[in-house]
C-alpha positions in Angstrom: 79.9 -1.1 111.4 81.3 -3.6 108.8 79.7 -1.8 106.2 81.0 1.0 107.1 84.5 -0.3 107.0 83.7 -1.7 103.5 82.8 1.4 101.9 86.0 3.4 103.1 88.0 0.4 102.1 85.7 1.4 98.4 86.7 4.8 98.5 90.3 4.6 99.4 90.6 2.2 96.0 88.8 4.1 94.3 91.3 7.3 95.1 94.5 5.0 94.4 93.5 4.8 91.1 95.0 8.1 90.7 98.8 8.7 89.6 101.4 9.8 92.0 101.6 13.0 90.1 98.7 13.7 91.0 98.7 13.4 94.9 102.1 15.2 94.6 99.9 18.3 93.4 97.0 17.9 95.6 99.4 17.6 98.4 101.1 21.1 97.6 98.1 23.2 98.2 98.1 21.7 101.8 99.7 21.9 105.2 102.3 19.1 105.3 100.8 18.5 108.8 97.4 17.7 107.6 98.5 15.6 104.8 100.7 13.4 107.2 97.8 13.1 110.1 95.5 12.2 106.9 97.6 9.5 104.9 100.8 8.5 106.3 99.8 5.5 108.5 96.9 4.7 105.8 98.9 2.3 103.7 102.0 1.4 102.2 101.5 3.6 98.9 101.2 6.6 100.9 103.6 6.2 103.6 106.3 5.8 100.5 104.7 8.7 98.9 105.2 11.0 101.8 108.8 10.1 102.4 110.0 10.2 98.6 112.0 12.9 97.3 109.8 14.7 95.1 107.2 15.6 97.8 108.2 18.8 99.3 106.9 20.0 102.5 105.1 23.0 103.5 105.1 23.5 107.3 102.7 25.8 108.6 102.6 25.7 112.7 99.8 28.7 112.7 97.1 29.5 114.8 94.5 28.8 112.5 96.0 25.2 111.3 94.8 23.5 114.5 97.7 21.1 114.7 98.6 19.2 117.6 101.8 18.5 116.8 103.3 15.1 118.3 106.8 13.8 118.6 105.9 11.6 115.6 105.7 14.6 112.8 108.5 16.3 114.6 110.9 13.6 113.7 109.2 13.4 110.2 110.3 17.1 110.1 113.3 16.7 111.0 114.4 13.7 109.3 113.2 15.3 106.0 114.3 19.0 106.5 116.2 19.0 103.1 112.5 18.6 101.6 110.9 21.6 103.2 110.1 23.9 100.9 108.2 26.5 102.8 107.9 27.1 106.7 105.3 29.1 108.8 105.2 29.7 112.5 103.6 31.8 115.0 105.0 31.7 118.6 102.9 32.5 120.7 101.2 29.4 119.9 103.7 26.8 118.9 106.6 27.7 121.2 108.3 24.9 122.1 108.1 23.1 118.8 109.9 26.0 117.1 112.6 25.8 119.9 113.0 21.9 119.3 113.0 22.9 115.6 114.4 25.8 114.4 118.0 24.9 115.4 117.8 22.3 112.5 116.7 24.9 110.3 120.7 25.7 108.8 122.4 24.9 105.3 120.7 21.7 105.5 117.1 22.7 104.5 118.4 22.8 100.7 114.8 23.6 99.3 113.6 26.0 102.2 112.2 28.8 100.3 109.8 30.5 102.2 109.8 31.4 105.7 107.0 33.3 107.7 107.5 34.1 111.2 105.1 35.9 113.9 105.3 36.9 117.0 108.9 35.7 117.6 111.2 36.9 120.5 114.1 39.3 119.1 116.7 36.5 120.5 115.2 34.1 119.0 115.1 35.6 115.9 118.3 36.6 115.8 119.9 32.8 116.3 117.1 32.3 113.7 118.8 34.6 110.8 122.7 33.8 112.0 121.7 30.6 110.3 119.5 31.1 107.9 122.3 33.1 106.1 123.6 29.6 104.5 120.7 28.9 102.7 121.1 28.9 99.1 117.0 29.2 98.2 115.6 31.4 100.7 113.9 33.7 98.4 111.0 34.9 100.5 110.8 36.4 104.1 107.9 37.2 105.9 107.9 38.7 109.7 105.2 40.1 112.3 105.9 41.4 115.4 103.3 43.0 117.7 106.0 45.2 119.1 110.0 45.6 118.7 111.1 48.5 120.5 114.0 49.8 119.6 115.5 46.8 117.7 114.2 47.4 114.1 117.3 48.7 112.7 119.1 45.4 114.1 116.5 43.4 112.5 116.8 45.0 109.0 120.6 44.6 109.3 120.5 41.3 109.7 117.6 40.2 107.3 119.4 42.4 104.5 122.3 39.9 105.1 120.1 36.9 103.5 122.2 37.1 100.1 119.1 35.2 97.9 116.3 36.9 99.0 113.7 38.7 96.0 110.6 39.1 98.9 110.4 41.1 102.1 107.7 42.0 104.3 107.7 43.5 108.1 104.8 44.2 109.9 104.9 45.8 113.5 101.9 46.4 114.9 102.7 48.9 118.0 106.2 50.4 117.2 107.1 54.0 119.5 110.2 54.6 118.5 112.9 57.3 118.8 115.1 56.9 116.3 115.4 54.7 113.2 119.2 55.1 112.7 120.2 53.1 109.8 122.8 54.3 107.7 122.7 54.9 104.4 124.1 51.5 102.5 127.3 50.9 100.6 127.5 49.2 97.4 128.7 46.0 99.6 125.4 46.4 101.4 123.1 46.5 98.5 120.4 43.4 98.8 118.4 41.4 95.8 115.5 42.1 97.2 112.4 42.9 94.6 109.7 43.1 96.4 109.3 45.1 99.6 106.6 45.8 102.0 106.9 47.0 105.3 104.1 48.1 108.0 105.2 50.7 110.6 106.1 54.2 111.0 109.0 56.2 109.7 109.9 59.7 108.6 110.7 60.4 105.0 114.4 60.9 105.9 114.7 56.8 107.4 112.5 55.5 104.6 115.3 57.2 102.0 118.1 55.3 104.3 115.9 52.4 104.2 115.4 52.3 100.3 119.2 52.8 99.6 119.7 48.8 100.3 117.3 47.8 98.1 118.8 49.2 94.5 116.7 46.1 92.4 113.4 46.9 93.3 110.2 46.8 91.5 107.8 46.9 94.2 107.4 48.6 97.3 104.7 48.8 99.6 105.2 51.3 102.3 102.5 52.5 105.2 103.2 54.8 107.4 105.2 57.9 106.2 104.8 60.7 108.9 106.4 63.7 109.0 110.2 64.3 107.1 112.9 64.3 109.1 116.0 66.5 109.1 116.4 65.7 105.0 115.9 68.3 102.7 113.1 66.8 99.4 115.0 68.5 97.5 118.2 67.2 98.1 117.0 62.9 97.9 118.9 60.9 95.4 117.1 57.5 94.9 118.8 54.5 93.7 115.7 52.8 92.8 115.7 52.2 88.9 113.8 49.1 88.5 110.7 50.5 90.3 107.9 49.8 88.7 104.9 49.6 91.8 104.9 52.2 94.5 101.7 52.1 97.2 102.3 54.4 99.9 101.0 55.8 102.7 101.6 59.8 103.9 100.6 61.1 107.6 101.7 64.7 108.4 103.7 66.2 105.6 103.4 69.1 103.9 102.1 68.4 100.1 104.7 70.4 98.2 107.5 67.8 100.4 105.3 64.6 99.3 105.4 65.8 95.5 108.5 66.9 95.7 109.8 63.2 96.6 107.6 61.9 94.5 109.2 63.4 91.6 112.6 61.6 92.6 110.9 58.1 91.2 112.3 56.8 88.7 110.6 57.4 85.2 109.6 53.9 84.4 107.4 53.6 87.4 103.9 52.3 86.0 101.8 52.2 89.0 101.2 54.8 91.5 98.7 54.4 94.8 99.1 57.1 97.4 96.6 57.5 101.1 97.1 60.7 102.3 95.8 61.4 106.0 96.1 64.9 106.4 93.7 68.0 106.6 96.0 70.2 104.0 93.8 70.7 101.3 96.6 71.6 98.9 96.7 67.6 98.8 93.5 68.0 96.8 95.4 70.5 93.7 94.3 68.6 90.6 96.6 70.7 88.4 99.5 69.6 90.6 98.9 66.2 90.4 99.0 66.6 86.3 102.2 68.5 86.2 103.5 66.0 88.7 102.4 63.3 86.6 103.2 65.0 83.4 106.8 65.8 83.9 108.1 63.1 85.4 106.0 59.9 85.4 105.9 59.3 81.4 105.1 55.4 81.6 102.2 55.7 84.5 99.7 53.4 83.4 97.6 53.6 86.7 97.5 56.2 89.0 94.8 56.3 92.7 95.1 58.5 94.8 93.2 58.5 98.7 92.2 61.6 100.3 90.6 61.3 104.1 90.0 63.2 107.2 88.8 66.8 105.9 87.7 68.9 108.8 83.8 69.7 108.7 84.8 73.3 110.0 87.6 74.2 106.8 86.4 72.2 104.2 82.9 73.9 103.0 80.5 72.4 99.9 82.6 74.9 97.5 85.4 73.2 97.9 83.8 70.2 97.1 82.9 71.9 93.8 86.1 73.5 93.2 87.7 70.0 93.9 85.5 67.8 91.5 85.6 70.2 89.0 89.1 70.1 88.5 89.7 66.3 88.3 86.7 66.2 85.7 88.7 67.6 83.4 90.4 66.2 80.2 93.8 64.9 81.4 91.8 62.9 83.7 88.7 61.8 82.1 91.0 60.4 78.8 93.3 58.5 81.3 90.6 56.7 82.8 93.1 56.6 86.2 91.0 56.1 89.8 91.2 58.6 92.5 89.2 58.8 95.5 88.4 61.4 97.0 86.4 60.8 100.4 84.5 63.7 102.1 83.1 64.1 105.7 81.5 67.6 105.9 79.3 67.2 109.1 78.1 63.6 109.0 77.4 63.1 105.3 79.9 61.2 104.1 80.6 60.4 100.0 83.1 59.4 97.8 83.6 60.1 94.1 86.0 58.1 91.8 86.6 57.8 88.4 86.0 54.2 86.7 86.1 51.5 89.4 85.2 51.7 93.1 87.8 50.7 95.2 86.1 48.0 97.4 83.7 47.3 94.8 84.9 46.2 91.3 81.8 46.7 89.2 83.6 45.3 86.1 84.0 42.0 87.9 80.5 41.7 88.5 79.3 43.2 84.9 76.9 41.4 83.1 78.0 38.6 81.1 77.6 38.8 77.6 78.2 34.8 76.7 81.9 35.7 76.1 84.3 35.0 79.4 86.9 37.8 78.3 84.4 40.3 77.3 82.6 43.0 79.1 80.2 45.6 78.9 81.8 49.2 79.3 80.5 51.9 81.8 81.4 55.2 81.6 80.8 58.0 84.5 81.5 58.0 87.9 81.1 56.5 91.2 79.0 57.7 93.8 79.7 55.6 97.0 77.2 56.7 99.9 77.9 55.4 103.5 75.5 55.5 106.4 72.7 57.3 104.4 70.4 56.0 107.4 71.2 59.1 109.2 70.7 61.4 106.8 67.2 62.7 108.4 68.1 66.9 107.6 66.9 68.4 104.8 70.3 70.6 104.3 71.9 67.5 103.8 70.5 66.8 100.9 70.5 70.1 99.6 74.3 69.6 99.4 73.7 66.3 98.1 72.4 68.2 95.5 74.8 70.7 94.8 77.4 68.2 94.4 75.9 65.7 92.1 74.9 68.4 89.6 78.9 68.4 88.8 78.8 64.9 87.7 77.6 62.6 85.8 77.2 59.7 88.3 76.4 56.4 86.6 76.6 54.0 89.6 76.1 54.4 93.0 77.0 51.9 95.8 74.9 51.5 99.1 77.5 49.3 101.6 74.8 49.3 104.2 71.5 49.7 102.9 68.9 50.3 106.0 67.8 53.6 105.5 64.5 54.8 105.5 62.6 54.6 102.1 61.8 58.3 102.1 65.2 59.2 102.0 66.7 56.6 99.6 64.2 57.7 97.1 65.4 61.2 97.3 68.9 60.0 96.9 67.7 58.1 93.9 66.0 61.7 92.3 69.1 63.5 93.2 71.1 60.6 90.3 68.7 60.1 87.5 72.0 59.1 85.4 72.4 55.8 87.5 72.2 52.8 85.9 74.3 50.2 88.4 73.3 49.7 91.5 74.8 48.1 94.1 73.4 47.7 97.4 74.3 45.6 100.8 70.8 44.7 102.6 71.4 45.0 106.5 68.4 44.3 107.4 65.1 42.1 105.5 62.8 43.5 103.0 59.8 43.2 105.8 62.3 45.5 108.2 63.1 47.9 105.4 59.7 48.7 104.3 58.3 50.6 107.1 55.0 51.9 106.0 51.8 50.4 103.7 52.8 53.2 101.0 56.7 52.3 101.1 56.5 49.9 98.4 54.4 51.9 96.2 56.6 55.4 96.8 59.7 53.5 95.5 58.3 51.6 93.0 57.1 55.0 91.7 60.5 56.4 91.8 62.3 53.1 90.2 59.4 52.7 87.0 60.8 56.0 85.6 64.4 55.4 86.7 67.9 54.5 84.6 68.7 51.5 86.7 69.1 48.4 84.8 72.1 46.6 86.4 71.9 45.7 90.1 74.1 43.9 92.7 72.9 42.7 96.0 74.7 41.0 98.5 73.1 39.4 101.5 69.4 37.8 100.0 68.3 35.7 102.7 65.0 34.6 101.4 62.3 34.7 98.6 60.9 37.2 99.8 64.0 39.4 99.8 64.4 38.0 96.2 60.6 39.2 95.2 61.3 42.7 96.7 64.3 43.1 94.6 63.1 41.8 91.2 59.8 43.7 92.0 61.7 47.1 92.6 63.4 46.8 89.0 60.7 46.1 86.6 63.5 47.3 83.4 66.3 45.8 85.4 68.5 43.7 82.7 70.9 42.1 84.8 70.9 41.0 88.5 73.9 40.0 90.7 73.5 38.5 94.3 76.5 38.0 96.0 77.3 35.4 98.3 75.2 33.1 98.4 76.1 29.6 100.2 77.0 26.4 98.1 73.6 24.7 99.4 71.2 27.3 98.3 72.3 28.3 94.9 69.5 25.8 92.8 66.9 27.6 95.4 68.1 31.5 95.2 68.0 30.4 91.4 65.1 29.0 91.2 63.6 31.9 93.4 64.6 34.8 91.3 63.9 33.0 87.8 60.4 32.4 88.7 60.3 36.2 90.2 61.2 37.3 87.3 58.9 34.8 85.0 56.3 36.0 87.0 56.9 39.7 86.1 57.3 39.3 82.5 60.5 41.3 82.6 62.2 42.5 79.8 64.3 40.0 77.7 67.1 39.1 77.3 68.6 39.6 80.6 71.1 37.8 83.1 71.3 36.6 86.2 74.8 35.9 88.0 75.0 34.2 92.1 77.8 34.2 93.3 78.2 32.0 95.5 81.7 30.5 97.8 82.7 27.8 96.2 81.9 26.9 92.3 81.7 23.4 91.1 81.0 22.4 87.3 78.6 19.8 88.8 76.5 22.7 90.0 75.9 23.5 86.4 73.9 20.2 85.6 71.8 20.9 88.6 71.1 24.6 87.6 69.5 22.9 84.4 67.9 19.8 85.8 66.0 22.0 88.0 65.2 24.8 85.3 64.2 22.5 82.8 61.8 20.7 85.4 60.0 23.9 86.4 60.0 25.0 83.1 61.5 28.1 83.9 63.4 29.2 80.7 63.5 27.8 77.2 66.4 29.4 75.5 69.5 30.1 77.8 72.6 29.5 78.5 74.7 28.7 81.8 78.3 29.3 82.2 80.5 29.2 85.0 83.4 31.6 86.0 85.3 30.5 89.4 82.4 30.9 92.3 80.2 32.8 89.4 77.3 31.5 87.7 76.0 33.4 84.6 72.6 32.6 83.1 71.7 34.5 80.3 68.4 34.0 78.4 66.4 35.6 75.7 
């Protein structure tokens, strides 16, 4: 026991030797909470370096913090409120601490920032705003509600009162609602708010109300836009000439209305990203989109666009053609912009997209060259394939087919790889362009392979194959590792993602000797990514590569959580 005493007696002097600036920055990545259970009463140094005036406090009383919050850190709190510099709460879970505490919360809190609120009554949040209208910092408000009934307008009138605020976000998770009635704003009623997002429903004609109080923006984030009201598109005037970022979400309205108010954004807008649920498949006019784009978005740099829920019994395989066609042309192509356009005809389900997939960002995960800012390029499209384990009808495939002959289709990404081998290799015949692969193992290599000749069919279809660059997420074991680097005998590059901390020297060690084994095709790379990246990990990597005698001329580099080994 003594010794034990000793050697955290050792490690605390050892940690002092660090300068207050330090602590001061450690400390601001953490709950104040946490850092005051974890040093306060630990000595004099820290207990002086909590209470001084350059610490500021970030209160988070959330669900996932854990706190047991005692009358102790309440009086902390309160006695330094005009050091809190951000403040989270959630309700439902700390109730009674926020009723104890937020009357304090006033023109005192002279640093108070940031305030993120969930789950909070209505009359409670409105004593909350009355005084947080004194603040001279509040720059950033964030609420969630699980419902609000019919109070949302009152809520928005009183949050557009906060003189100082640049960020706004409201989430409502179940709003039914009759009528949003908010009126259009006055100039004495226009906010400084820059940054906008809000989550729940609203016709076109209330979101234009909405937007008139917010004249500075520059980015608004706005889900879910269903039907138009009793305004006519033609008719909106939008006082929104700072916008620069506009994601938005459309349920129910016609396509000529959505491009029609589209066109009323302001010209400098640089980034446009647009889900459409609805069955019209005028949504889906390529041309439209261009002239759209063309006359009156002059500065769009980026431009995706989401199309879901087509109806199996309208939308046939010719207007897949007729559809893919069209945005393979020129205007699209040379802009290199990302549009998605997702397809359920029956249950085959696909997605094609220009340059990078939207969940997965192949360019993050590109082989590393040796240079940290410099990556391969990729041309061609995406071909993202979902639940190809039911694909068991030959039609299906023939319509496969039909499809992919419109395309050039360079990389194709499996989310849930578990389909039988017979019919990934006829996927992988149907794309002899590809040459990334990314696939997500659901199940082991032992479970995948479901007959003797399994391995030898698809490593008859891979030997002739384009594939050189593949990305694997969830290698359990060496064996998995074996089956992978044995599938790709031209492979040049290998990604598995994630791998835990603890067994990034073994998946290393597993796939380097795989791949010595093989006598694979040099030079290559091999990136894990793992969840957390250290630099000490990197002396490891070669203490245990130069002990095996693994590799004799490489590098290792680390990127965040990503380990790059390249070697020739």
């Amino acid at each position: 026991m003594s010794q034990v005493i000793v050697e955290k007696k050792k490690a605390v002097n050892h940690i002092e030797n660090l300068a207050n600036e330090t602590f001061y920055e450690i400390f601001n990545y953490l709950d104040s909470c946490h850092v005051h259970q974890a040093f306060f009463y630990l000595n004099a140094r820290f207990r002086n370096l909590l209470i001084d005036s350059k610490f500021f406090l970030n209160i988070q009383l959330l669900i996932e913090s854990y706190l047991t919050i005692d009358d102790q850190y309440e009086q902390y709190i309160l006695s330094n409120r005009h050091r809190i510099l951000s403040f989270s709460f959630d309700y439902d879970f700390y109730d009674q601490q926020f009723i104890r505490l937020s009357p304090h919360i006033d023109s005192t809190c002279v640093h108070l920032e940031s305030i993120n609120v969930r789950n909070i009554p209505i009359l409670q949040l409105r004593v909350l705003l009355s005084q947080l209208k004194s603040l001279p910092r509040l720059f950033s408000f964030q609420i969630y509600f699980h419902t609000v009934d019919n109070y949302l307008v009152d809520v928005y009138q009183s949050v557009f009162k906060l003189r100082f605020l640049k960020y706004l976000k409201i989430v409502v998770s179940q709003y039914r609602k009759e009528n949003f009635l908010l009126p259009m704003a006055t100039a004495e009623q226009y906010t400084s708010i820059e940054f906008f997002s809000f989550c729940h429903r609203l016709s076109l004609e209330e979101l234009i109300n909405l937007l008139s109080y917010t004249p500075r923006l520059t980015h608004l984030h706005c889900s879910f836009i269903e039907r138009i009201g009793y305004i006519n598109p033609k008719e909106i005037v939008m006082n929104m000439n700072h916008l620069v970022y506009f994601n938005l979400r459309i349920d129910d309205i016609p396509s000529d209305a959505c491009r029609t108010f589209l066109a009323k954004l302001p010209s400098q807008l640089k980034a446009l990203t647009i889900k459409i649920v609805n069955d019209n498949k005028s949504y889906l006019d390529a041309y439209a989109w261009e002239q759209l784009i063309r006359e009156n978005m002059p500065n769009l740099q980026k431009f995706t666009c989401h199309w879901t829920e087509f109806l199996s019994s309208t939308f046939q395989i010719t207007d897949c053609h007729r559809t893919i066609s069209n945005y393979l042309s020129p205007f699209w192509i040379n802009k290199q912009w990302h549009f998605r356009i997702t397809i359920s005809c029956d249950e085959v389900a696909y997605s094609i997209r220009h340059n990078e997939n939207e969940w997965y960002d192949f360019q993050e995960h590109a082989p590393y060259d040796g240079n940290l800012t410099s990556y391969y390029s990729y041309p061609g499209v995406n071909v993202t394939l979902w639940d190809i384990d039911s694909l068991d009808d030959t039609s299906y495939f023939i319509r496969l087919n039909h499809l992919f002959r419109l395309t050039d289709v360079t990389r194709l990404v499996v989310p849930s790889f578990s389909c039988p081998t017979k019919e990934f290799v006829t996927i992988l015949r149907l794309l002899p362009n590809v040459t990334m692969l990314c696939l997500t193992l659901s199940s082991s290599s032992s479970e995948f392979l479901q007959a003797e000749d399994d391995m030898d069919r698809l490593q008859r279809c891979l030997k002739t194959s384009s594939i050189t660059h593949v990305t694997v997420t969830n290698l359990y074991s060496e064996n998995d590792v074996n089956f992978i680097v044995d599938l790709f005998p031209q492979m040049k590059s290998l990604v598995a993602i994630t791998i835990p901390n603890d067994r990034l020297v073994s998946m290393t060690e597993w796939t380097l000797k795989r791949i010595k084994c093989n006598q694979m095709i040099e030079p290559m790379s091999v990136c894990i990514v793992i969840e957390k990246g250290t630099d000490d990990q990197i002396a490891k990597l070669h203490e245990m590569i130069d002990k095996e005698k693994l590799l004799s001329n490489y590098t290792i580099d680390r990127r965040s959580n990503k380990f790059y080994m390249k070697f020739n």
